[in-house]
N, C-alpha and C positions, 0 to 999 in steps of 0.2 A: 399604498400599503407601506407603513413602517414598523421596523421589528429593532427591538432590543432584548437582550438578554440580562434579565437581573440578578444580580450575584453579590455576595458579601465581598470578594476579592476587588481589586482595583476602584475603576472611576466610576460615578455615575451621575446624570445629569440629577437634579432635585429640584423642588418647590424654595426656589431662595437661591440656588449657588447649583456646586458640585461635592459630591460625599466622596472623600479618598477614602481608603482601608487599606493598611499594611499590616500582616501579620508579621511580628520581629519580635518571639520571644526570647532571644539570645541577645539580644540590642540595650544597651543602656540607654545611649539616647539618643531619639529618633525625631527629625523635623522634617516638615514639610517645605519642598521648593517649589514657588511655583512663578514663572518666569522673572528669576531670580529674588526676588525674595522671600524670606522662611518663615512659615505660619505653626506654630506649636500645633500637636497633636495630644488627645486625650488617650492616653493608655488604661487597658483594663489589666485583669489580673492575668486574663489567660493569653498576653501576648498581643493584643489587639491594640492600634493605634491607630486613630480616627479623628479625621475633622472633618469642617462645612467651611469650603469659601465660598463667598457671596459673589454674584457680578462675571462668572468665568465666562469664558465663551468656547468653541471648536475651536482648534488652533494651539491654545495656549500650551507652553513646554512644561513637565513639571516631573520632579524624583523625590527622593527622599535623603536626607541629609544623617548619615550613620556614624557616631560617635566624632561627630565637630567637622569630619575633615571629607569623608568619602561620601559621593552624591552618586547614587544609584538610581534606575530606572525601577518603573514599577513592574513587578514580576506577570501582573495581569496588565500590563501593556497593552492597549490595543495595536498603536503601531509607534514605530522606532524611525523616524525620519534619517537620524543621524546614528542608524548601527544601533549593537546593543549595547555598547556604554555611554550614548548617549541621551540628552533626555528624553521621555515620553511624550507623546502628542496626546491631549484631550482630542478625543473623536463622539463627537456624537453620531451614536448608532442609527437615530433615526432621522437622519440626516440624508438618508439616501431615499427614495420611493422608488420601492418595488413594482412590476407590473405583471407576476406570477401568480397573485393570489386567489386561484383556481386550481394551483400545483400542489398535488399531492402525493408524488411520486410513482414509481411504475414497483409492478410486481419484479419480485430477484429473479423469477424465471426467465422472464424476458430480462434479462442484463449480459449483456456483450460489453465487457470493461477496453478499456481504453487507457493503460498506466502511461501516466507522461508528466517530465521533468520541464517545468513551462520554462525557465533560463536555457535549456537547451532545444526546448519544440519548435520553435520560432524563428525566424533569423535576428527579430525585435528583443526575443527572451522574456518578454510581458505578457501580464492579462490579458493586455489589447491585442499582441500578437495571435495567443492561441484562440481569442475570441472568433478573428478573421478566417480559421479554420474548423469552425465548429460543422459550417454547412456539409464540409466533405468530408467529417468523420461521421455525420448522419447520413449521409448519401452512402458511404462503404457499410452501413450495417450496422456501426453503434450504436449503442444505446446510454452507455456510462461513462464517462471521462474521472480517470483517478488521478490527483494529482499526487506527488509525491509533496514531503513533509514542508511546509510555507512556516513556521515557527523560527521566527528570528535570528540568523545566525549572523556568526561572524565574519565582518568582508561584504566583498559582492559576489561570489560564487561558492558554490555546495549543492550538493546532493539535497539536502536539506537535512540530512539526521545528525549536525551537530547545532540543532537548535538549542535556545536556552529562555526564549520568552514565548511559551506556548500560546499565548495569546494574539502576539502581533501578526499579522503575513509580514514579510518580510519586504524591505522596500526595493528590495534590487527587481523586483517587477511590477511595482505602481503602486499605488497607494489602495487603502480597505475599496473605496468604492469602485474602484477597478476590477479588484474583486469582485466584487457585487452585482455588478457590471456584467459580469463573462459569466456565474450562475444564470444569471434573472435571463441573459440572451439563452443561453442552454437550456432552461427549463421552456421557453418559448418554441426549440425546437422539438421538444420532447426530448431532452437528455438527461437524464441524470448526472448529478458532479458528489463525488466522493474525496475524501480528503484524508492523506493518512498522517496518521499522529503517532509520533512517538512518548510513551508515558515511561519507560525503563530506566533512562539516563538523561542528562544535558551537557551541552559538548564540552569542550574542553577550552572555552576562552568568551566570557564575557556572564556569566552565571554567578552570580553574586549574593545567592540565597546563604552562602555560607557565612558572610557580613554580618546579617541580623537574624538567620532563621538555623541554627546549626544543627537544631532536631530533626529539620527537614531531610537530612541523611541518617543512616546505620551503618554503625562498619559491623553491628549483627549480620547485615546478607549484599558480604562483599561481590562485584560484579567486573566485569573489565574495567568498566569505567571509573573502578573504585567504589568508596563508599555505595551502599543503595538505597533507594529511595525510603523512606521511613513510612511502609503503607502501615504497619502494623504494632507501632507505636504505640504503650496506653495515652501518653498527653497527646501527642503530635500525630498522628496516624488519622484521628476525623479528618483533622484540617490541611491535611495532606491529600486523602482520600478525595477530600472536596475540591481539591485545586485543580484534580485533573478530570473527575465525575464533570463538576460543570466547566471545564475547559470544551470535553468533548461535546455538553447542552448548548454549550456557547456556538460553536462551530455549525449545531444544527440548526438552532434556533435563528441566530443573528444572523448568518450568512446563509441559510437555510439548503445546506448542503443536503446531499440523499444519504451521505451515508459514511463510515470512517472503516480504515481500515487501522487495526492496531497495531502496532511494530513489535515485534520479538518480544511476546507476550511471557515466553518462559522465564525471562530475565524480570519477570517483577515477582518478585520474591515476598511473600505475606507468610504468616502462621495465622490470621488470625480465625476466628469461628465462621465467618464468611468470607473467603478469597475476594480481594480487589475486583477479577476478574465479574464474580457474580455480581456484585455488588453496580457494576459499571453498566453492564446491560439489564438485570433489569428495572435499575435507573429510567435507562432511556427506552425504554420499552414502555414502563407507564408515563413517562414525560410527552409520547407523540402517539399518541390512540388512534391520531385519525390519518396517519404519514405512512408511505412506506419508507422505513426509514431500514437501512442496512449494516448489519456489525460484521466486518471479519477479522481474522486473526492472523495473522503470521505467529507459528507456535511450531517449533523444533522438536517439540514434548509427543506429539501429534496426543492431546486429550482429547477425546469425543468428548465427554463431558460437557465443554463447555460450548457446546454444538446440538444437545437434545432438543427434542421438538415436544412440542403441548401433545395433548390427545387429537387436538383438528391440526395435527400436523405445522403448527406455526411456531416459530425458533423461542425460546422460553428466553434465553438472552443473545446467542452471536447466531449470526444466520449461516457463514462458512469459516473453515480455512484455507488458505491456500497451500495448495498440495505439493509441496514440494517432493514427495515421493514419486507421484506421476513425472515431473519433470526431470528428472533425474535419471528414471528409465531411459525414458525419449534419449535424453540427452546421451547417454552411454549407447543407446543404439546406432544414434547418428551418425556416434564422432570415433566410438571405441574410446572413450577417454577411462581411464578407474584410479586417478587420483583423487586425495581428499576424500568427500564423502559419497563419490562415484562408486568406491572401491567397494561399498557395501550393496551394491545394486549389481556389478560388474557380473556379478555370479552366478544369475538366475536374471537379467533384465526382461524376458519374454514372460517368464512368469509372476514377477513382480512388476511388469506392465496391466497381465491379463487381469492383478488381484485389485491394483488400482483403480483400475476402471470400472471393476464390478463393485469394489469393496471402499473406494475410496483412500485408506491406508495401505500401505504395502508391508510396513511394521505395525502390527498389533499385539507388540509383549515379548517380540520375539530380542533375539539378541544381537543387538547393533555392534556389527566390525569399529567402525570409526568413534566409537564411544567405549571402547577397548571391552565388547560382549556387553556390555549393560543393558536389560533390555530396552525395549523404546516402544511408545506407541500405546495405544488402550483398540479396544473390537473396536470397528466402524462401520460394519456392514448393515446395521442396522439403520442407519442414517440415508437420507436420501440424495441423487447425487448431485442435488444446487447446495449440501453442505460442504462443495468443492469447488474452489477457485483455480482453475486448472492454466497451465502455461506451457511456451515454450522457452518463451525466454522473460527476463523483469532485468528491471535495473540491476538487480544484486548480480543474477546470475551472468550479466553482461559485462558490468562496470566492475565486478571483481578479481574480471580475469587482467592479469600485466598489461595485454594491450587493446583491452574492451572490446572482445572481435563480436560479434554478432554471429546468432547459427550459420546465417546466411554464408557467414566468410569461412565457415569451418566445415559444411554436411554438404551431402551430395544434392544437388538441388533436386536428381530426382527421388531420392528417399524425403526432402524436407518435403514433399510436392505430401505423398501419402501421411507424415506427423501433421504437416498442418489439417487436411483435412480430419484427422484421427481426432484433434483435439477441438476442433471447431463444431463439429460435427456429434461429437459425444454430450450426453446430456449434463453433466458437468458445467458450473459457469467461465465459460473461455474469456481470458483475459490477453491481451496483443500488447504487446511493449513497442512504443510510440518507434512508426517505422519499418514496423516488422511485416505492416501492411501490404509495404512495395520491396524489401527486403533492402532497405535504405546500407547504401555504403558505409556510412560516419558510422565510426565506431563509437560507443557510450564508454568514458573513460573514467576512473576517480579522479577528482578535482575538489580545491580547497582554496580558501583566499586569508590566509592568517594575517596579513600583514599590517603593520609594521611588526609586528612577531613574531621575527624571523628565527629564533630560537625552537616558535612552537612550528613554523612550518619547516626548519630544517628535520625537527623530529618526526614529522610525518613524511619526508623524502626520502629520508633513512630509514622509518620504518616499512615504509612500501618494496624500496627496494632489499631489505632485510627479509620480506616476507617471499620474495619470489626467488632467491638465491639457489634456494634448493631444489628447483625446477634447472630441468638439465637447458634449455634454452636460454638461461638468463644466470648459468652457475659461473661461467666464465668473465661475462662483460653484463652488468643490470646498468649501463647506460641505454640500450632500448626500452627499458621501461621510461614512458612519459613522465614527468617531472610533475606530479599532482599540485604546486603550487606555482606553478606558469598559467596565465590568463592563455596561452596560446591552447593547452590540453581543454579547456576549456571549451573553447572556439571552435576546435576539431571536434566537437562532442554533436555539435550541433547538427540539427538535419537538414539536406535538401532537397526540398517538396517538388523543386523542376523535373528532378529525378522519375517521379510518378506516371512520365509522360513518355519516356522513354525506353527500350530496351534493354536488360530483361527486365526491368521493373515495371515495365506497364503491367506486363501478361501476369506477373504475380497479383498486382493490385485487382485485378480482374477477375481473377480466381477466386481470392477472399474475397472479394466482391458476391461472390457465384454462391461459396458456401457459407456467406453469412444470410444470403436470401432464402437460401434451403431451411438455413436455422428458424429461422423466424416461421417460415411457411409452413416443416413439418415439425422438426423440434419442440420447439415452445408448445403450440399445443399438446404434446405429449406430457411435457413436466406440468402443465396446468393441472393434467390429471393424476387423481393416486397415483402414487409408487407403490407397485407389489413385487420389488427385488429385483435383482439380477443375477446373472449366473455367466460364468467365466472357463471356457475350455482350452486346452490345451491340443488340440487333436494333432498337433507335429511340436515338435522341440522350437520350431521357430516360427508356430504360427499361432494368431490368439484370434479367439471366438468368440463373441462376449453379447450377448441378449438380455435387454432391460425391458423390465416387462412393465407397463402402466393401464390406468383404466381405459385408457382410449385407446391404446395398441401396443404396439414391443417395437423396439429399435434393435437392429443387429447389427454389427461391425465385425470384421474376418477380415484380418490382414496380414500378411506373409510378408516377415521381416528377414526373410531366407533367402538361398540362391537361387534352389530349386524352385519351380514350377509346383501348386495346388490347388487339388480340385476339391472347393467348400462341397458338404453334403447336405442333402435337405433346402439347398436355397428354394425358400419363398418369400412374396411379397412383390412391393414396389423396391426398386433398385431408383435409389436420389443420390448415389454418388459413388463413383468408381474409376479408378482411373486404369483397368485393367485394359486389355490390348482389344478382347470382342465385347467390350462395353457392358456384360454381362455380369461379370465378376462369376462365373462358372469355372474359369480356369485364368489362375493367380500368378503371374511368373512374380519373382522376386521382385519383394517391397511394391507391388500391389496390395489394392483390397478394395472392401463394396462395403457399404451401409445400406440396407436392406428396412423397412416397415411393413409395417402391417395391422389395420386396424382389426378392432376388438370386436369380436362377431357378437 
């Protein structure tokens, strides 16, 4: 089986040669290089520059040569051997054979995510690395593996969101077929692999679209990163629209990933008569008829919106978001923290947990403290709750703390004992940040590799520790903050998997073990069937009560985030998980609780 993805952008193999395409309409003059020597391009009106070499092969280097002097990579890159100022690699796509093509993905019901940074999962930092562990994240429960953003960045380490060639993976962990490689094994084991893309900004060092293409930004819808992307352009906004539509086709089609996760979706900025965002899913909605293919969002906005379902209940364009409302409760319950945007949860957390859970949103309209009262949020109860990507911790929430601590190094392990199973256990799709499995020591740190750019990575040293000053720990002395452009913060990020075997990490890994087999065995079938709502009680100040009710039965969940001792009323059912003292869940002493089913008479 061989797959390519065909696109007007970048290279493609043809009947005679290979077809470049560079979009540069702000470029006077544009040639083509292709292992070192320059082949004229045929421009049209509307900024298109195109030729045909004959004779090319895989292998061959090749950019584009901009007003005489500057030689640029192709912005559809497939992969960057030498960074991203250096030249592109011709890759043919169909150069690899697949041995999946029976894979058609798994339903989102059954998806148990799996986010993880492959430079840091591994001791290797490779494809080949996280390939060698795929067996025992399928034996713990898995079903998804999300990588975080592989789009080309600068250096050899990063998070990956200061990508700038959305098309390359990046080579600081193997080359595309390596890639290809670690899908084709995962779909073998029955995994899905997801991939998150950033479409909002490009980083701050090797982007070069401002050369030839300067429409490709607006300082109409200025962002952090400056200028914003130009979706809503009259000239420039198709072909902008296009670059990232089939960047995301490309991702699914070519590398035949399950499914994207979209980055900080609020930050793309459109006016126009249909939002980028609609326009992007149901794209790839009619692009894979026959795939399950899955869209989620990271969105700070919390739009339902862009989360409705068909009349047969099936997502019209993104199938979740990830909830960051829910995590935020937990998280203020765990640790007592209400800085930043804790502080808006700080003040009602039991009951902005109970609404989450039932409701999905915790803001729907209402007015957000940390947004100085603006309100926040659209209704979401209407929604069913695989429209939730739920957590307790992700890279953001980890790697943006000063010294990347993990829950694990912050909460009481027996409070974290009742959240994990609160969130694994709920019908929500639970995602696990690589690690959190066995409650891995290494902390997940920010990290960057600007160099020789020592100007721009002095400016992120500074700005890191500029940003924690005002934190009473670090107002005095911000030399304990790690130094994000040391390879060593890097290396500390990393996990170890010997860990898993040992105390007290076996017995956690064990646990998840325990309640990701309950998930499967009673869970999932429950979301297989209708959703007919759920409903969220309060019956103490510090205890939540929360009943989803489906066609095949209702799930209950009663957990006591209090001192005192409580006794739930009306328990029926089967009891699949409780960690209370007479195994019953009848009487709750603090930070217990019982999930409770019951099928549908």
């Amino acid at each position: 089986m061989r797959r390519a993805h065909s696109m007007e952008f970048g290279s493609a193999f043809v009947d005679g040669g290979v077809r470049f395409a560079l979009w540069a309409p702000t470029a006077e003059d544009v040639a083509l290089v292709v292992d070192g020597a320059d082949h004229a391009l045929a421009r049209s009106d509307d900024g298109w520059c195109r030729a045909t070499v004959p004779g090319l092969k895989a292998g061959a280097r090749y950019g584009f040569r901009i007003g005489g002097d500057l030689v640029v990579p192709d912005p559809a890159s497939r992969f960057q051997p030498e960074d991203v100022s250096g030249l592109s690699e011709l890759i043919d796509p169909e150069g690899f054979a697949w041995t999946d093509e029976a894979w058609r993905g798994r339903p989102f019901a059954e998806a148990v995510i799996y986010e993880t940074h492959v430079g840091t999962a591994t001791p290797e930092g490779t494809y080949a690395g996280l390939e060698k562990k795929l067996e025992s994240l399928r034996d713990l429960g898995v079903t998804a593996i999300e990588l975080l953003p592989l789009a080309d960045f600068k250096g050899t380490r990063n998070w990956g969101y200061d990508g700038v060639l959305p098309y390359a993976p990046d080579a600081a962990y193997g080359r595309p077929d390596d890639l290809k490689r670690l899908i084709d094994r995962a779909h073998a084991l029955g995994l899905m692999v997801y991939i998150d893309a950033v479409y909002n900004h490009f980083g701050p060092a090797g982007n070069y679209l401002h050369a030839y293409a300067k429409t490709f930004f607006t300082e109409r819808h200025p962002t952090p990163w400056g200028a914003g992307i130009n979706f809503d352009g009259r000239e420039s906004g198709p072909i902008v629209r296009q670059y990232f539509i089939q960047n995301a086709l490309y991702w699914l089609e070519e590398y035949h990933f399950d499914g994207i996760r979209f980055d900080a979706v609020h930050a793309i900025q459109d006016d126009s008569p249909k939002h980028f965002l609609a326009e992007l899913g149901e794209t790839v909605r009619a692009a894979f008829p026959d795939r399950q293919i899955h869209l989620m969002l990271e969105n700070e906005a919390n739009q339902a919106r862009w989360l409705e379902r068909d009349g047969s209940g099936r997502p019209k364009q993104h199938d979740a978001q990830w909830a960051d409302d829910l995590h935020h409760c937990w998280h203020v319950l765990l640790t007592g923290e209400s800085a930043g945007y804790y502080e808006s949860f700080a003040d009602k957390p039991v009951e902005r947990l109970a609404r989450c859970l039932a409701e999905g949103f915790a803001y729907q309209g209402e007015p957000f403290k940390t947004l100085d009262n603006h309100p926040r949020g659209e209704p979401s109860a209407h929604l069913p709750p695989t429209a939730f990507v739920t957590f307790l911790q992700n890279h953001d929430q980890v790697g943006n703390r000063a010294l990347g601590e993990r829950l694990s190094h912050l909460a009481d392990p027996a409070k974290l004992d009742l959240a994990r199973a609160g969130f694994l256990l709920a019908p929500q799709i639970p995602m696990l940040w690589m690690g959190e499995e066995w409650s891995a020591s290494a902390p997940f740190l920010f990290f960057v590799d600007f160099a020789p750019d020592e100007e721009l990575n002095k400016a992120v040293r500074e700005g890191r520790r500029r940003e924690f000053k005002s934190f009473a720990a670090f107002a005095d002395d911000t030399s304990k903050i790690p130094d994000p452009t040391e390879a060593a913060t890097f290396e500390a990020s990393k996990l170890d998997w010997s860990e898993r075997e040992r105390a007290p990490h076996a017995a956690v890994l064990a646990e998840t073990c325990r309640l990701l087999a309950t998930r499967r065995d009673v869970v999932v079938p429950l979301l297989k069937s209708a959703y007919r709502g759920a409903e969220a009680r309060l019956p103490r100040a510090d205890v939540v009560d929360v009943t989803w009710r489906f066609g095949a039965g209702t799930l209950r969940f009663v957990a006591n985030v209090g001192a005192e001792a409580f006794a739930p009323d009306a328990l029926s059912g089967r009891v699949i998980w409780t960690n209370a003292p007479d195994g019953t869940g009848a009487s709750l002493p603090g930070w217990t609780g019982v999930f409770l089913t019951d099928s549908a008479q």
